[in-house]
C-alpha positions in Angstrom: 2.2 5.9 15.6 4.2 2.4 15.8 6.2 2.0 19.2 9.0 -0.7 19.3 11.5 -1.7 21.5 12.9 -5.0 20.2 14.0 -6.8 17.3 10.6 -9.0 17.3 8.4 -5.7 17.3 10.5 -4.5 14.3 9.5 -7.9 12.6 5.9 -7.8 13.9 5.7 -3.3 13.0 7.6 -3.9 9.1 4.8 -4.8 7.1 2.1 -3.0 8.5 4.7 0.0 8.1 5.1 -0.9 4.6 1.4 -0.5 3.5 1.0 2.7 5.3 3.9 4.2 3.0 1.8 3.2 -0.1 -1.5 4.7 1.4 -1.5 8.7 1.0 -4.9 8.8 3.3 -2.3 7.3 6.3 0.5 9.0 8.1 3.1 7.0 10.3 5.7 7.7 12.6 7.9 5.1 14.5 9.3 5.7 17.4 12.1 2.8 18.6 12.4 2.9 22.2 15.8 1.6 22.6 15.1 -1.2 24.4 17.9 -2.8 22.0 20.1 -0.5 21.6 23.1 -3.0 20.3 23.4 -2.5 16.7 23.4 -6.1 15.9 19.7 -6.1 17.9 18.9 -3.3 16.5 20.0 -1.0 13.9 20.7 -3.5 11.6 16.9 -4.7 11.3 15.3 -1.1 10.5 18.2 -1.7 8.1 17.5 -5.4 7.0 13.8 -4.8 6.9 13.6 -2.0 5.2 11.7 -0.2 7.9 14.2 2.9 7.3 15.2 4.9 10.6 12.7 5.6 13.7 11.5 9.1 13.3 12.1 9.3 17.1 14.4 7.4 19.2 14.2 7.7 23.2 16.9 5.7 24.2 15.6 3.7 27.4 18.5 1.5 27.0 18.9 -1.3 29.7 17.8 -1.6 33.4 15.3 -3.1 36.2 11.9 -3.6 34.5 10.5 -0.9 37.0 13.2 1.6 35.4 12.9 1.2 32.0 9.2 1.1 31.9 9.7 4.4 33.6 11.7 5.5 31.4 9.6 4.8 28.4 6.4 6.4 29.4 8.3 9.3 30.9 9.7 10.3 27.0 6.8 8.6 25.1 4.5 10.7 26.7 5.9 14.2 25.9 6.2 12.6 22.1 2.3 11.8 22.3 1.0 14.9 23.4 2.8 17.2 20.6 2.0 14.3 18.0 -1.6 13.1 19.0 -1.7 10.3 16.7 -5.4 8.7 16.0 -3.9 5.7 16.6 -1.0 4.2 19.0 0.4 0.3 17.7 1.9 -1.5 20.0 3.5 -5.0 19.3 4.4 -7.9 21.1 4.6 -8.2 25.3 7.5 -6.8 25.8 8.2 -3.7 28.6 8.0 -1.0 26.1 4.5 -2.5 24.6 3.0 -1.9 28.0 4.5 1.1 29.0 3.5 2.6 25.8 -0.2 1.1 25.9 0.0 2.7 29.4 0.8 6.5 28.5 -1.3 6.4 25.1 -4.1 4.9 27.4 -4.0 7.5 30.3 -3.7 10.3 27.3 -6.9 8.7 26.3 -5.5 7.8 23.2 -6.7 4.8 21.0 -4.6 1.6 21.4 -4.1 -1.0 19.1 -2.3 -4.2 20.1 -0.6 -6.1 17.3 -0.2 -9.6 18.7 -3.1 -10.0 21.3 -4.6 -12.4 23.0 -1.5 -14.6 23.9 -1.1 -16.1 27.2 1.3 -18.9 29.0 -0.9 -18.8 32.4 2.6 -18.1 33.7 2.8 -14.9 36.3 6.5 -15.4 36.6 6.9 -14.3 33.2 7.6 -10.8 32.6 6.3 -11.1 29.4 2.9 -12.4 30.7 2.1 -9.3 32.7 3.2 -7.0 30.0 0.4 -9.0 28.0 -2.3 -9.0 30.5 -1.7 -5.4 31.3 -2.0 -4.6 27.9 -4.6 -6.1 26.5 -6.4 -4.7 29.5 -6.1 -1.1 28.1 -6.1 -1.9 24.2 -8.6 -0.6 22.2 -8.3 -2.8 19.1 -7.0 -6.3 19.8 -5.4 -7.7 16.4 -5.5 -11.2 16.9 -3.3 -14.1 15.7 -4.7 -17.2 16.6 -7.7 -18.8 17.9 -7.0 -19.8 21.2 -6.1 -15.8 21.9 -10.1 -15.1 21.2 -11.0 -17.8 23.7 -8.0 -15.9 26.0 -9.3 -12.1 25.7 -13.3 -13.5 26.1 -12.4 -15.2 28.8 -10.7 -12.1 30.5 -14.1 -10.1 29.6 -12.8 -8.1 26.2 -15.8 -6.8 24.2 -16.0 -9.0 20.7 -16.2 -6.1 19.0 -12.9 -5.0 20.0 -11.1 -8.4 19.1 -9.8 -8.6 15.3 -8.4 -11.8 13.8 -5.7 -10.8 11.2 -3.3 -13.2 11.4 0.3 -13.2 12.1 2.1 -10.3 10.9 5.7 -11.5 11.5 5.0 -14.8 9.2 4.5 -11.5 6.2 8.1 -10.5 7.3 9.3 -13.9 7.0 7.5 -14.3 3.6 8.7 -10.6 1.9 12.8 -11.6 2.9 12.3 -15.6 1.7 14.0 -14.5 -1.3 16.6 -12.8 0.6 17.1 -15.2 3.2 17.2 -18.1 0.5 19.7 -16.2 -1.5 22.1 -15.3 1.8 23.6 -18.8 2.0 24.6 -18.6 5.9 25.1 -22.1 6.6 27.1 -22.5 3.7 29.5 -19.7 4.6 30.1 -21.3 7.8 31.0 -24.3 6.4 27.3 -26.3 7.5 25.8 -28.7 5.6 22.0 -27.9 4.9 19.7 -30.1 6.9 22.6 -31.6 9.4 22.8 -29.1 12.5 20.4 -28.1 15.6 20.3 -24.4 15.7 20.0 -22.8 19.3 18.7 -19.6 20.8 18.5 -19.6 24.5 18.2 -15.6 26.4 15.6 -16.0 29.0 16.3 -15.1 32.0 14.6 -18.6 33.5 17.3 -20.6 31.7 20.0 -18.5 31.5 20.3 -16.6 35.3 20.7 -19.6 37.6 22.1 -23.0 37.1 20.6 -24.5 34.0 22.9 -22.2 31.6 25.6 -24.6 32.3 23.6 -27.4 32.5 22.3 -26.7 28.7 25.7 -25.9 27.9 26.9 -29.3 29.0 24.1 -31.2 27.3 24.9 -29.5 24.1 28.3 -30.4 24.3 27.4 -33.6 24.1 24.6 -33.4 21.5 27.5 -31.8 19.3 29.1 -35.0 19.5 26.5 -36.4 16.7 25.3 -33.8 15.3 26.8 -30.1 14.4 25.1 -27.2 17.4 25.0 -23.5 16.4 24.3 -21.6 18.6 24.2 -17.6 18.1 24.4 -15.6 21.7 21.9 -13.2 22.6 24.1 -10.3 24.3 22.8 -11.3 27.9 23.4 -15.1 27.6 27.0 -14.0 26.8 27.6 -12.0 29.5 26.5 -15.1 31.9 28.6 -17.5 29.9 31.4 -15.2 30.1 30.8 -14.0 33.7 30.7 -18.0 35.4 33.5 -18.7 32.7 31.1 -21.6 31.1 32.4 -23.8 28.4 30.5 -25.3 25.3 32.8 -27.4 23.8 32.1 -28.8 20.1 29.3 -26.1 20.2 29.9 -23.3 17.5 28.8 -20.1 19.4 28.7 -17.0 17.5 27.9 -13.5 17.9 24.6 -12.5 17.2 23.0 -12.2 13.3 20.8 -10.0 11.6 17.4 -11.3 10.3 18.5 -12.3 7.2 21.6 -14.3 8.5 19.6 -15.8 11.0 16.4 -17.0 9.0 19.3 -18.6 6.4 20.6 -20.8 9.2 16.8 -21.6 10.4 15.4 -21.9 6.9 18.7 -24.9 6.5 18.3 -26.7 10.0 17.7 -30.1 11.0 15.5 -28.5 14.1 15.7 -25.4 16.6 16.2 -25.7 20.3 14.5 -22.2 21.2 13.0 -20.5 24.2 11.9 -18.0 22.2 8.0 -16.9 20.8 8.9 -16.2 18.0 10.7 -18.4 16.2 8.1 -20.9 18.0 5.9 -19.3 15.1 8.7 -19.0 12.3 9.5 -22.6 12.5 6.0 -23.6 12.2 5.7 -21.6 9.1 8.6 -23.3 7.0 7.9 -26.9 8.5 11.1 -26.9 10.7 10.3 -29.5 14.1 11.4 -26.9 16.9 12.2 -28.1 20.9 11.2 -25.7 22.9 12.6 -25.2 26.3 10.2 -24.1 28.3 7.6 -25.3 30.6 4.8 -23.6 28.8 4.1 -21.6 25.7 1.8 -18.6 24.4 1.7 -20.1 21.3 -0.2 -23.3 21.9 -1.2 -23.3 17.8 2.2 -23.9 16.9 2.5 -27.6 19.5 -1.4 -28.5 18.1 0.0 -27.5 14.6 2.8 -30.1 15.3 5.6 -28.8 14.6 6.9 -27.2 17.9 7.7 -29.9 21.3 7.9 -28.5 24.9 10.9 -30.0 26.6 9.4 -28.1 29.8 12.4 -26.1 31.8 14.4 -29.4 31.8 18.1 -29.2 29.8 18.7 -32.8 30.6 16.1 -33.3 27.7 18.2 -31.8 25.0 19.6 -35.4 25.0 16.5 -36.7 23.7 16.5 -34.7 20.7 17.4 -37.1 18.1 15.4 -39.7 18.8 12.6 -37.3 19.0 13.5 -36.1 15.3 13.7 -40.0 14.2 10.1 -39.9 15.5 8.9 -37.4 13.4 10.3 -38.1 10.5 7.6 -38.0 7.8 5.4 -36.2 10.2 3.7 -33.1 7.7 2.6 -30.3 10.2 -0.3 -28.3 9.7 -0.5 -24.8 8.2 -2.2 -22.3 10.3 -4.9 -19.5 8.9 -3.7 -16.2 8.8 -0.4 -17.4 9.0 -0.3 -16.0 5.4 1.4 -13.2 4.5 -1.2 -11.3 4.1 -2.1 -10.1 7.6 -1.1 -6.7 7.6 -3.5 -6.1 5.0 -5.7 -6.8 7.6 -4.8 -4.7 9.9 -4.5 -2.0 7.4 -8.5 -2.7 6.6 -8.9 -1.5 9.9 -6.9 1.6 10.3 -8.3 2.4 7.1 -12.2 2.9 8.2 -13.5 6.5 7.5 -14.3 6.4 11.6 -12.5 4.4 14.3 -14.3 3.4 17.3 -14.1 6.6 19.6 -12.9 6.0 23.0 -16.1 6.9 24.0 -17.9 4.0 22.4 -15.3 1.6 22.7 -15.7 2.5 27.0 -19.3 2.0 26.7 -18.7 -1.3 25.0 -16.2 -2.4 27.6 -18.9 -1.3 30.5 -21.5 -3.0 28.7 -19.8 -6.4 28.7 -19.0 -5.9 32.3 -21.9 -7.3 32.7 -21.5 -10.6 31.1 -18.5 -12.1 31.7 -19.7 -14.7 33.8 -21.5 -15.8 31.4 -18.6 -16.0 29.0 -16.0 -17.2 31.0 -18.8 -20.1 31.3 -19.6 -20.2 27.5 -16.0 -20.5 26.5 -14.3 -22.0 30.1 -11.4 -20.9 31.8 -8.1 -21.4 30.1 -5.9 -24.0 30.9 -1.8 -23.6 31.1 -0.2 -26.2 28.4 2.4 -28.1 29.9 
């Protein structure tokens, strides 16, 4: 069983979906929590993707954190016990990852996280403790990227439980390339390829308090030399709309399936993000990328160079073209794993004749209990990138 909630899980569940349908020994179901329930968040990826419709849907929809993880393990778990899958994926960091990695866990339940391993050292993140929390209970811990190894020995996970596999969103990204290349976004909208800064702001850091209309204000001026898209994430609209906040010169627009949306990344000059993952998706096609945040879980992707924190400042969206004229010429890095292939990974895993039992994978945990000391010392303590 896959559990998602949101339209990065879809992205990050698709291609390991995929090569369970071609594999008669496998069975899948996927369940869609309804985190995103707006059909431009939503529908229209299972759609885009090719995922085809959840076999369950539980409809969380919106609410305090407390409330809809609530909701989710209260109508996962009923779903769990009738199903008993061998196996429960859960993607990403997001509340319905950990509240599903929380029933499957207690159900005693194997869980395997698809995305482990990343942190921002950043408690005030939601996101972060969804991470922690879940990696805390996972069974298998399908890896991305170094630096999440370090990350999960550091916090005392048995190496045997830790899988690198690589990133399984990149295989989305590389199945639709034809797709998105053929979709023409840009062009539709009357954008010239390679002469606009593409924006996604929606979290909550940037967009409850102040600094909305600060970055509003900044890109009005940055629109002055250079064409801003910007597609709204439903929340950021409803803040824009709700302190009446004006953009002008900056093209907003609703939001855009995957398709639509990798067309206008795959033909930017740069992305102004404070997203994960198109932190990641940038970094695979080459495309520099300003991050807006203090901090990131994807260190890989600033060390790869092609991804810049600006830190939590707006004020430094100003900056952004001479910091393109900078790297101009600048050829980042590819990153292993990042390859398309990585669900076929994963898939090498699911695929053993016997899983670890719970059983085992308890004793292993117990057993390393007694040296973490010596591998937080062996590997050191993790430090926030800022």
């Amino acid at each position: 069983m896959s559990v998602v909630g949101t339209r990065p899980n879809y992205m990050k569940i698709a291609p390991i979906a995929a090569g369970i349908a071609k594999r008669e020994e496998l069975e899948h179901v996927l369940v869609h929590t309804g985190q995103h329930y707006d059909d431009s968040m939503s529908r229209v990826f299972f759609e885009q993707l090719g995922v085809g419709a959840p076999d369950h849907t539980l409809d969380v929809g919106s609410g305090t954190h407390a409330v809809q993880t609530a909701r989710v393990m209260e109508r996962l778990e009923p779903l769990l016990l009738a199903l008993a899958p061998d196996v429960v994926l859960v993607p990403g960091d997001v509340n319905s990852t950990m509240a599903s990695a929380l029933v499957a866990g207690k159900l005693d339940m194997r869980v395997g996280h698809v995305e482990a391993g990343l942190r921002s050292f950043d408690r005030t993140m939601p996101e972060e403790i969804n991470r922690v929390v879940t990696d805390s209970i996972a069974d298998m811990l399908f890896i991305h990227s170094p630096e999440a190894r370090t990350n999960l020995l550091a916090e005392g996970a048995p190496e045997e439980t830790i899988v690198a596999v690589g990133n399984t969103m990149i295989d989305t990204l590389v199945a639709m390339l034809p797709r998105v290349e053929e979709a023409s976004t840009g062009a539709s909208l009357g954008l010239t390829k390679g002469d606009y800064l593409l924006v996604t702001l929606h979290r909550p850091a940037l967009t409850d308090g102040p600094l909305l209309a600060e970055a509003l204000a900044r890109l009005a001026e940055l629109a002055r030399e250079l064409p801003v898209v910007f597609p709204v994430h439903p929340r950021t609209r409803a803040r824009i709309d709700a302190l009446d906040l004006a953009a002008t010169g900056v093209r907003l627009l609703d939001p855009l399936g995957y398709i639509e949306f990798m067309s206008l990344v795959r033909s930017a000059t740069a992305l102004l993000t404070d997203s994960g993952g198109i932190q990641e998706e940038t970094s695979f096609l080459g495309i520099p990328c300003f991050t807006l945040r203090d901090n990131t879980e994807r260190p890989i992707t600033v060390t790869a160079g092609t991804n810049v924190l600006l830190g939590l400042e707006p004020r430094r969206i100003s900056e952004i073209p001479d910091l393109l004229a900078q790297r101009a010429g600048v050829r980042p890095a590819s990153i292993p794993g990042w390859d398309g292939a990585a669900a076929s990974r994963v898939l090498a895993v699911l695929e053993l004749d016997e899983l670890p039992s719970r059983v085992a994978l308890t004793a292993a945990r117990r057993s390393d209990e007694q040296r973490v000391d010596g591998a937080v010392r062996e590997v050191g303590r993790p430090q926030p990138l800022v």
